[in-house]
C-alpha positions as CSV (number, residue, x, y, z in Angstrom):
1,X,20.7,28.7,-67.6
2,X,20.9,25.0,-68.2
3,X,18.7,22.1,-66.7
4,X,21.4,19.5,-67.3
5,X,22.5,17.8,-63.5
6,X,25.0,19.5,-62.0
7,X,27.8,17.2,-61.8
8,X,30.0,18.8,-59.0
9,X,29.3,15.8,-56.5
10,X,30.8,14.0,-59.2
11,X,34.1,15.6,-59.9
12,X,34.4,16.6,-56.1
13,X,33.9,13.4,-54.2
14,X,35.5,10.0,-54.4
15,X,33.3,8.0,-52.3
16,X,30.7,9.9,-54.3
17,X,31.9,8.2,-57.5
18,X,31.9,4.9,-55.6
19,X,28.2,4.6,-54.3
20,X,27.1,6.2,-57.4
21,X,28.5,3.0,-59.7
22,X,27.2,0.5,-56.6
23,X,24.3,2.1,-56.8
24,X,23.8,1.5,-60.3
25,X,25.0,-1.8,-60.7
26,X,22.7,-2.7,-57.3
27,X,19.1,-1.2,-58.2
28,X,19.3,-3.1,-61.8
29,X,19.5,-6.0,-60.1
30,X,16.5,-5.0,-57.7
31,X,14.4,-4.0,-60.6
32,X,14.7,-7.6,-62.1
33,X,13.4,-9.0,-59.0
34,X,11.1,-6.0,-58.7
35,X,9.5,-7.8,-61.4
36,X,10.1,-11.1,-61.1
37,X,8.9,-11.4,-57.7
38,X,5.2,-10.2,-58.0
39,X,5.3,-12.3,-61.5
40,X,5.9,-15.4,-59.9
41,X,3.1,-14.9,-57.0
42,X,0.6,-14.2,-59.6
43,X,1.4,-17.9,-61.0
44,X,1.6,-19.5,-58.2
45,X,-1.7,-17.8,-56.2
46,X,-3.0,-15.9,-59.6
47,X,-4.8,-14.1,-57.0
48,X,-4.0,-9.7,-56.5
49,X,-4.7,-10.3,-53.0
50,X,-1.8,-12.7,-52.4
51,X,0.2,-10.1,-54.5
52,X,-0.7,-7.1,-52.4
53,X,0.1,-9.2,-48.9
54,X,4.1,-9.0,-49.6
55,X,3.5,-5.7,-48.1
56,X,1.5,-6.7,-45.2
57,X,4.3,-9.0,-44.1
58,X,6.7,-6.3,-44.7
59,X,4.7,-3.7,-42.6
60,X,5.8,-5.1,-38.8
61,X,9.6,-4.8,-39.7
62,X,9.3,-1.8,-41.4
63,X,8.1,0.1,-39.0
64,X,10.4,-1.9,-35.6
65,X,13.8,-1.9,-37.3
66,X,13.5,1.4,-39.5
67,X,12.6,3.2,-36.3
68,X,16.2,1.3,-34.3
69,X,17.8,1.3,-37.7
70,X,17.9,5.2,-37.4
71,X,19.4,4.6,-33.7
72,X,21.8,2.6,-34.6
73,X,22.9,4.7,-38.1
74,X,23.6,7.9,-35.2
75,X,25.5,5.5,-33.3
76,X,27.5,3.0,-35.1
77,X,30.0,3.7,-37.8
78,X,27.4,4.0,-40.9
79,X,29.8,2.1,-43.7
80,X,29.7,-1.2,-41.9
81,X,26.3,-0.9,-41.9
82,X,25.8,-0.9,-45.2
83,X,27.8,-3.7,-46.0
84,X,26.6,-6.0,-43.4
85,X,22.8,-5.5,-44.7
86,X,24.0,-5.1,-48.3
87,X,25.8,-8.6,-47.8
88,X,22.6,-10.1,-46.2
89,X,20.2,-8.8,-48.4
90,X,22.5,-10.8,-51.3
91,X,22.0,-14.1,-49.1
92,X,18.2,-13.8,-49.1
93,X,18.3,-12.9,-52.8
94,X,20.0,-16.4,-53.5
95,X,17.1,-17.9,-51.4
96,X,14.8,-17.0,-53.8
97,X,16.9,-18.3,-56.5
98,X,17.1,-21.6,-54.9
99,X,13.1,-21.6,-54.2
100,X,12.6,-20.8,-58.2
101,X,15.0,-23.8,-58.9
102,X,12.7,-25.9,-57.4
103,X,10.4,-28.4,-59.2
104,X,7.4,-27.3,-57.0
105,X,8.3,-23.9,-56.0
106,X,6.9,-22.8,-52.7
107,X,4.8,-19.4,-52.0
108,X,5.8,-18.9,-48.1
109,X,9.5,-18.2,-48.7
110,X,8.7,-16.0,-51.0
111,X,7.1,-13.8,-47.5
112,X,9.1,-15.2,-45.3
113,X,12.2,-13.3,-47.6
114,X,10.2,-10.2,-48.1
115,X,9.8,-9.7,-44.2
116,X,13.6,-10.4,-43.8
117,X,14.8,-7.9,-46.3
118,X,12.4,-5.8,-45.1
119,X,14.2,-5.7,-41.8
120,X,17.2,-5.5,-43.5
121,X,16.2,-2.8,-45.6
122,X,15.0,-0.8,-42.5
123,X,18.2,-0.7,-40.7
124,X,20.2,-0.1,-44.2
125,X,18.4,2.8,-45.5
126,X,19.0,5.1,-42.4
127,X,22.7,4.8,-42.6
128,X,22.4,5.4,-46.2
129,X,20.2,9.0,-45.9
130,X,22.8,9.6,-42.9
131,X,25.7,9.4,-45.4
132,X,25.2,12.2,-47.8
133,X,25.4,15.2,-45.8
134,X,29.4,13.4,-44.8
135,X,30.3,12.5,-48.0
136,X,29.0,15.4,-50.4
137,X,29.6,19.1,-49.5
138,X,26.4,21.0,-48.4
139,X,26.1,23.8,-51.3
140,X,26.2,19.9,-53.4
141,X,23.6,17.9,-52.1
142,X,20.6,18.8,-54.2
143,X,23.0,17.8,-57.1
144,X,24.0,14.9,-55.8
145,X,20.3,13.9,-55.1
146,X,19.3,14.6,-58.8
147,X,22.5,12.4,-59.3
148,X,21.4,9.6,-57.5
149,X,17.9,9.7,-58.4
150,X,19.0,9.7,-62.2
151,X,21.1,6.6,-61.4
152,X,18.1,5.1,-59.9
153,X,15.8,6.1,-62.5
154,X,18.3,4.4,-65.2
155,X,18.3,1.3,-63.3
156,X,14.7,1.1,-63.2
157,X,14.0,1.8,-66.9
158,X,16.6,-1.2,-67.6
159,X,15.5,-3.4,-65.4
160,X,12.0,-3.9,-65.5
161,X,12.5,-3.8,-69.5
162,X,14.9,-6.4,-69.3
163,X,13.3,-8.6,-66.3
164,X,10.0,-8.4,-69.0
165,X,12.4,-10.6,-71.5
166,X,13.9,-12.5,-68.7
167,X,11.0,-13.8,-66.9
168,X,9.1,-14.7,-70.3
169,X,11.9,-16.3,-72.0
170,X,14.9,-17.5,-69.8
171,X,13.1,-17.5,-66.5
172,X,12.5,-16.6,-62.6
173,X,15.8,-18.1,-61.6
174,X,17.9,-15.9,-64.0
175,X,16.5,-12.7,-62.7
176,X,17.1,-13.8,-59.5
177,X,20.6,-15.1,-60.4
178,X,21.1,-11.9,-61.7
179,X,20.2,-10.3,-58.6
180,X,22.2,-12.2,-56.5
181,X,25.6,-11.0,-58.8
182,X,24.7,-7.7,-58.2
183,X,24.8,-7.5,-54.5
184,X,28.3,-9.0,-55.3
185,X,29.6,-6.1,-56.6
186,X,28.0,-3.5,-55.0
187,X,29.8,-4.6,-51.8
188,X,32.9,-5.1,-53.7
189,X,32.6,-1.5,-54.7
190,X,31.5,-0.2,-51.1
191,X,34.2,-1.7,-49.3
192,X,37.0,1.0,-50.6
193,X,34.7,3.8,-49.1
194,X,36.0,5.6,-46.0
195,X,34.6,4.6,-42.8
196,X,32.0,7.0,-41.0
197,X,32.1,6.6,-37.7
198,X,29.1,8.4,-35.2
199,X,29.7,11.9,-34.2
200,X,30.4,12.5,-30.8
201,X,27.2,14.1,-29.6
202,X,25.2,10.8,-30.9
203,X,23.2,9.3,-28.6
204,X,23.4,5.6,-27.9
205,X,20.5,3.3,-29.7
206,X,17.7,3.3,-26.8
207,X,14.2,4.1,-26.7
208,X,14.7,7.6,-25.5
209,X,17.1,7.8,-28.8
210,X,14.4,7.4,-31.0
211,X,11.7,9.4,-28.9
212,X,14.2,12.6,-29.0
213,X,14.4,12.0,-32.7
214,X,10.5,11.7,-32.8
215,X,9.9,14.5,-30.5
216,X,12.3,16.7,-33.0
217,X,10.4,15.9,-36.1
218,X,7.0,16.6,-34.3
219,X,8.7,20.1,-33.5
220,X,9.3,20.8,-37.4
221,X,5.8,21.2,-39.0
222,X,7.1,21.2,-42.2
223,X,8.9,17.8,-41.7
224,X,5.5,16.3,-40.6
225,X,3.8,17.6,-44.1
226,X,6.7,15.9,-46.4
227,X,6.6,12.5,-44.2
228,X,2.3,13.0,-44.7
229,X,2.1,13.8,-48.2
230,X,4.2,11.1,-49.4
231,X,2.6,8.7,-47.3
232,X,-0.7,9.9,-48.3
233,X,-0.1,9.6,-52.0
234,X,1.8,6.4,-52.1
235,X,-1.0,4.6,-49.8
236,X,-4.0,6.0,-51.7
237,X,-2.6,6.1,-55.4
238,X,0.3,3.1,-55.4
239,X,-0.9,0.8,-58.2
240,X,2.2,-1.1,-59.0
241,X,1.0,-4.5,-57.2
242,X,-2.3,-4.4,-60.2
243,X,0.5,-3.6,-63.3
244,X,0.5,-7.8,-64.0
245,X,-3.8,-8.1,-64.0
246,X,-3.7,-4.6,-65.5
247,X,-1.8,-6.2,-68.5
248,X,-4.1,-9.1,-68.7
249,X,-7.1,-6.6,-68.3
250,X,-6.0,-4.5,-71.5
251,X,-5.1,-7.7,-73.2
252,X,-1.6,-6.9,-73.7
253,X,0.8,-9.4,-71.4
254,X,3.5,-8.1,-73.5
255,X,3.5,-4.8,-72.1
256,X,3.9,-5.6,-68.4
257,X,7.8,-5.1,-68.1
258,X,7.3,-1.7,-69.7
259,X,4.6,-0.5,-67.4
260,X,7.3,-1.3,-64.5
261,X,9.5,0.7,-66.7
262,X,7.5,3.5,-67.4
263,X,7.6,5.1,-63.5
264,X,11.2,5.1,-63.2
265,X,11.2,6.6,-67.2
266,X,8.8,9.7,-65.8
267,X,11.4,10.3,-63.3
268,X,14.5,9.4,-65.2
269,X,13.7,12.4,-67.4
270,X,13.1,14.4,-64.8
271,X,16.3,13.8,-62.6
272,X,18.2,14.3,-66.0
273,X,17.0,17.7,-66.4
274,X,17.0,18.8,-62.9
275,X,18.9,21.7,-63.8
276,X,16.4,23.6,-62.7
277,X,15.7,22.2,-59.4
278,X,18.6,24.6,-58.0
279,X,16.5,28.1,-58.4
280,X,13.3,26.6,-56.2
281,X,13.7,27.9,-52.8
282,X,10.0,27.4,-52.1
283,X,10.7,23.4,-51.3
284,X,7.3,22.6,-49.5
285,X,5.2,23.8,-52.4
286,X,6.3,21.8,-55.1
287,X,6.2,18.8,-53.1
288,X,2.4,19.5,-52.4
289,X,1.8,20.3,-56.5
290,X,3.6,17.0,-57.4
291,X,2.1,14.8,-55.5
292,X,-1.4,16.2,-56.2
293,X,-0.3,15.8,-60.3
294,X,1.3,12.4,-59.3
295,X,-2.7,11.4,-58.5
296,X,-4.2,12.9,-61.4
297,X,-2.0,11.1,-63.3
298,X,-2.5,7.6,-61.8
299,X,-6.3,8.1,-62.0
300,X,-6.1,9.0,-66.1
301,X,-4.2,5.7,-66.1
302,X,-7.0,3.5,-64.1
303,X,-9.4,5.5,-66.8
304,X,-7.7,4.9,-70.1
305,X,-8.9,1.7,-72.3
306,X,-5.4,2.0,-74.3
307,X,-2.3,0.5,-73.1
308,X,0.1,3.4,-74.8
309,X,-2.2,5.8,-73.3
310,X,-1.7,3.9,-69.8
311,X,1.6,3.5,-70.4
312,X,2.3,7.8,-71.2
313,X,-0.1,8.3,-67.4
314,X,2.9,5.8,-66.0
315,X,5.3,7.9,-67.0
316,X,3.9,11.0,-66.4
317,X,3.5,10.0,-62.7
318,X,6.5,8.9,-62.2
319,X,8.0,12.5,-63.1
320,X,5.7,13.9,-60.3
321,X,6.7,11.3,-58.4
322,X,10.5,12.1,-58.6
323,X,9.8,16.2,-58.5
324,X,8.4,15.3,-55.1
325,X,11.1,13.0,-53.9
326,X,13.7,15.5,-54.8
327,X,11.9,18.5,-52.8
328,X,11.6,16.8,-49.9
329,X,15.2,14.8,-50.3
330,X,16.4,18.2,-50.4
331,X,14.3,19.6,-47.5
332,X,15.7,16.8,-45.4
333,X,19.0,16.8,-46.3
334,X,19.3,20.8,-45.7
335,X,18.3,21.2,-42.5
336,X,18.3,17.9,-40.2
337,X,21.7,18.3,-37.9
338,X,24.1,15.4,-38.5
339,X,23.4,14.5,-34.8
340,X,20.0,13.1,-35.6
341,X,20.2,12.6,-38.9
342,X,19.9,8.6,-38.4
343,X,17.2,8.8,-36.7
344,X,15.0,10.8,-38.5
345,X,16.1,9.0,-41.4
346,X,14.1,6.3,-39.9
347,X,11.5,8.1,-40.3
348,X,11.8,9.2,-43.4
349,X,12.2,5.5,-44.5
350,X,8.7,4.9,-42.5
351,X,7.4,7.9,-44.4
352,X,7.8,6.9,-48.3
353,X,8.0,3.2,-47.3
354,X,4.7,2.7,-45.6
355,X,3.0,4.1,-48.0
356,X,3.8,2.0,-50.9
357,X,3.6,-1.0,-48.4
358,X,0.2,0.0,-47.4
359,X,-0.8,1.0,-50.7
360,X,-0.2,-2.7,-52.5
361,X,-2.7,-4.1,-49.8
362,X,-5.1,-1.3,-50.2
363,X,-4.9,-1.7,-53.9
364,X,-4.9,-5.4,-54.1
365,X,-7.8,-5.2,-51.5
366,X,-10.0,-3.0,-53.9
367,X,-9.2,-4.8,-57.0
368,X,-10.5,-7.9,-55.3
369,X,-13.9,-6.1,-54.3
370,X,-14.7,-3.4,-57.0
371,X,-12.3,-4.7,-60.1
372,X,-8.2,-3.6,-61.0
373,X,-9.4,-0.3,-62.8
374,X,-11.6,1.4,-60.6
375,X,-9.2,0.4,-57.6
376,X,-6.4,2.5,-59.5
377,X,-8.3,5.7,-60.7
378,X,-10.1,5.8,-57.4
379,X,-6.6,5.6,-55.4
380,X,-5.1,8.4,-57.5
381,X,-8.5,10.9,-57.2
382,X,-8.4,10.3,-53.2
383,X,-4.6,11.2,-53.5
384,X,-5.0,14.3,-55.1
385,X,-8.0,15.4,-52.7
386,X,-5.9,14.1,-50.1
387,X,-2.9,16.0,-50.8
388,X,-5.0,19.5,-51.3
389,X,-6.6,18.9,-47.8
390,X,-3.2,18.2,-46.0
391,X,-1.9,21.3,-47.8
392,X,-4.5,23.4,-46.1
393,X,-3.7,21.6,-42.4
394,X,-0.1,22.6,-43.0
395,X,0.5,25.9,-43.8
396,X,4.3,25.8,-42.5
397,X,5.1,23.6,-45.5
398,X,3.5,25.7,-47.7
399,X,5.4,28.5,-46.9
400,X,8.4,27.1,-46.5
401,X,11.5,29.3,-48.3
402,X,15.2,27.8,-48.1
403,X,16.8,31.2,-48.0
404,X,15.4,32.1,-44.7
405,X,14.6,29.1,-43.0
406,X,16.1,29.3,-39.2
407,X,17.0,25.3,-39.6
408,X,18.8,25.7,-43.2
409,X,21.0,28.2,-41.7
410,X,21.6,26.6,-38.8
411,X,23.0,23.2,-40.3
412,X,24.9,25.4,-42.9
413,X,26.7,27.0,-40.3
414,X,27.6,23.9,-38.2
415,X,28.6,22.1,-41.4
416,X,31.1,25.0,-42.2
417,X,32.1,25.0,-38.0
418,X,33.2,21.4,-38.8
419,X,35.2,22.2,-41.4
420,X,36.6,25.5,-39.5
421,X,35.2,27.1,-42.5
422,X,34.5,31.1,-42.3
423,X,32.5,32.7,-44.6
424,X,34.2,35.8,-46.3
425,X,32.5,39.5,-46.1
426,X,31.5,39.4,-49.3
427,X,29.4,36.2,-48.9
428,X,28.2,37.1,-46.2
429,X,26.9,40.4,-47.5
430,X,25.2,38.7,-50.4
431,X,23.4,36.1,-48.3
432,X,22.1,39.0,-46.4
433,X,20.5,41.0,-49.3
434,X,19.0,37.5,-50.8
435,X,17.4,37.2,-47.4
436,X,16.1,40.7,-47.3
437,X,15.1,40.2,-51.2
438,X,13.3,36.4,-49.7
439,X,11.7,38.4,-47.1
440,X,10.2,41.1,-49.7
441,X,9.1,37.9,-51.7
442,X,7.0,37.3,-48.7
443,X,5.2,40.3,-47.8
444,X,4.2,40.7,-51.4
445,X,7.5,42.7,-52.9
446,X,9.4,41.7,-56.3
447,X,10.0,38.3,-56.7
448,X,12.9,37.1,-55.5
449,X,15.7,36.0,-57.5
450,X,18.3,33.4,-56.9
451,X,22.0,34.4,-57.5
452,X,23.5,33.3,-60.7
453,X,24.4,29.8,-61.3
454,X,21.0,29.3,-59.5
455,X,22.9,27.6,-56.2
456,X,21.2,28.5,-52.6
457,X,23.4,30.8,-51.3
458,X,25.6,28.6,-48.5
459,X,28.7,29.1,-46.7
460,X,31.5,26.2,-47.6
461,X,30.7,22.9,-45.7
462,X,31.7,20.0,-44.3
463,X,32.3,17.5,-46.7
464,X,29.6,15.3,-45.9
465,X,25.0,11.0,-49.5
466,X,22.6,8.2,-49.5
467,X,24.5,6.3,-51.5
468,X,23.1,3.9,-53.8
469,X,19.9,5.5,-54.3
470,X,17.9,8.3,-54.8
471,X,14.4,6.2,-53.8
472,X,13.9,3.0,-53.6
473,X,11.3,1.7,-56.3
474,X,7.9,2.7,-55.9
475,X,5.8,0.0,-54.3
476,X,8.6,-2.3,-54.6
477,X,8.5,-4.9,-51.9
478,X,11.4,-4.8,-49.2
479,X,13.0,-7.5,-51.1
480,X,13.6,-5.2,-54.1
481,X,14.0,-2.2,-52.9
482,X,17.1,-1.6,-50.7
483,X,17.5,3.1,-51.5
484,X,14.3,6.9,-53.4
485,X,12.2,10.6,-54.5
């Protein structure tokens, strides 16, 4: 038994190997201006309200182009996508630089950018989530998830530790310079990657498009309780917009970069021993236990007087935080048919980016009326109540079991039927008796046990990956946050 990632994503795909290095390269340069940006709001406004509106002006375009973003990721071929928005996301990122060159730099591009990219964003991310099942074999796609989130996770230790140094000592324009040479290469990179075209059943972008997409997420209770946790526990407990008065608060300034550091630490070191993550067949419960744990630990980190001690909550979180992304990641991933997996990647993208959008105004809000500690232990406490009572509303999540869900099998066999795949006798056979053994699991029998080498049993697939990211940073604004857990 090992918890080391599985690196067969790796070794099997090309493309793969391509988004995962864009990816890496990409969200380093977000985290710098995942950090820079908020910094230089504070100086300019020093106010945690004017902090917590870049998500307010990010809301609107969320919500209208992630929902058409999903559309148009079933519809158009999903690699020009990319590096359309990729390529315009890089122009806005040199506005910024050009506003911080400034002698008087000006605070409304600095939301007028953040709504953009959030558009940008919104129609990018769909085609993204779209992408793995086509580009990463079925039986590999909760590696390749751990994959990505550990690239994500590295960027976003790096980053904020280096945007920390950056912004103190070089300044706002060399982040953002930064920034702006690593949306440069990321589309150099992407380019190579083979196109992917829509399938032919896709549906053209229209607003009955996006209501079958709706109407088929509605029909899947245990979709609804992913997309509701997450968004309950990133709007109630997301304190990243406070970390820069937090600092000030606990008299250590120097610490900031490494509180932006610390949530992507949490889950670095969980998505590089996610091992483990291959034997849980029982998706929909750990989400609900990690985001419950993801609150507790935010509130012991709006309770602590000791910055280390703040700092170990951080990371502690973001562990949660990233055991919860990759549940539902895989939950998503495993049983959405490629037909409509655009579309309810919009979704998704409203699901666990509302949230955090949400969340910086609710935080900012109660740090300006009750004061930037209480606002973050009282967000995480509500998230964990929160999460336990939407647990109890749910039950299909809760018992929700890989090995015999009707929608697992169901995409596992058209993924093979598009490969002409045929699973032999003896597969066949197994997957039976692991169903049965599931099925005794239920009605109180021997636990089950997952076949050796802890994979879900699958027949062979299509080869079929968000690229670039695993989750896009945590309460990052739009303009930072391009790809997730």
């Amino acid at each position: 038994m090992t918890v080391l990632p599985d690196l067969a994503p790796w070794r099997a795909s090309a493309d793969f190997r391509r988004l995962w290095v864009s990816g890496l390269i990409s969200n380093f340069g977000s985290f710098l201006t995942f950090v820079a940006l908020p910094v230089q709001i504070k100086e300019l406004t020093n106010s945690a309200a004017a902090v917590g509106a870049i998500g307010a002006v990010e809301l609107v375009p969320l919500i209208v182009f992630g929902l058409y973003g999903g559309a148009l990721a079933d519809a158009l071929d999903k690699r020009g996508l990319i590096i359309w928005t990729e390529a315009g996301q890089g122009l806005l990122s040199a506005v910024l630089l050009v506003n911080a060159l400034l002698p008087s730099p000006a605070v409304w591009p600095l939301y007028v950018v953040a709504a953009l990219s959030s558009a940008l964003v919104s129609v990018q991310r769909p085609a993204l989530d779209s992408l793995w099942p086509r580009i990463v074999a079925h039986e590999h796609l909760p590696a390749a998830a751990s994959l990505n989130t550990f690239r994500w996770t590295v960027g976003g230790v790096a980053g904020p530790a280096v945007a920390g140094v950056v912004v103190a000592y070089a300044g706002l324009g060399w982040a953002y310079a930064a920034d702006v040479l690593t949306f440069v290469i990321s589309v150099a990179l992407i380019v190579p990657i083979a196109s992917s075209p829509a399938a032919h059943e896709a549906a053209k972008p229209s607003l009955k498009a996006i209501a079958e997409g709706a109407r088929y997420a509605w029909s899947r209770k245990e979709l609804l309780g992913t997309y509701a946790i997450d968004l309950a526990a990133m709007f109630l407990a997301m304190p990243l917009a406070l970390l820069p008065f937090l600092a000030d608060e606990l008299d250590a300034e120097w610490s900031l970069g490494l509180m932006y550091a610390t949530v992507p630490l949490g889950a670095m070191l969980v998505s590089a021993t996610s091992g483990w993550t291959a034997r849980i067949h029982r998706h929909g419960r750990m989400v609900v236990l990690s985001a419950a744990l993801w609150g507790v630990a935010i509130a012991a980190a709006g309770v602590a007087g000791n910055v280390w001690l703040v700092l170990l909550c951080l990371t502690v979180a973001g562990g949660f935080d990233m055991v919860s992304g990759i549940f539902r990641g895989i939950m998503w991933n495993q049983t959405i048919p490629d037909e409509l997996r655009g579309r309810l990647a919009g979704i998704e993208l409203l699901s666990y980016s509302v949230g955090p959008t949400l969340g910086q105004v609710r935080s900012g809000g109660f740090a300006a009326w009750w004061g930037v500690r209480t606002s973050v232990w009282s967000g995480g406490l509500l998230c964990a109540g929160a999460v336990g009572l939407l647990a109890l509303c749910l039950p299909k999540l809760m018992t929700y079991d890989a090995r015999t869900d009707e929608h697992a099998a169901r995409v596992r066999e058209q993924r093979a039927a598009a490969r002409g795949a045929v699973a032999s006798p003896a597969e066949a056979e197994r997957d039976e008796a692991e169903r049965d053994e599931a099925e005794r699991d239920g009605r109180g029998g021997r636990p089950g046990r997952a076949r050796r080498g802890g994979a879900v049993p699958q027949l062979p697939s299509a080869v079929t990956v968000v690229g670039r990211r695993g989750r896009s940073p945590r309460g990052a604004s739009a303009v930072a946050g391009r790809r997730r857990p």
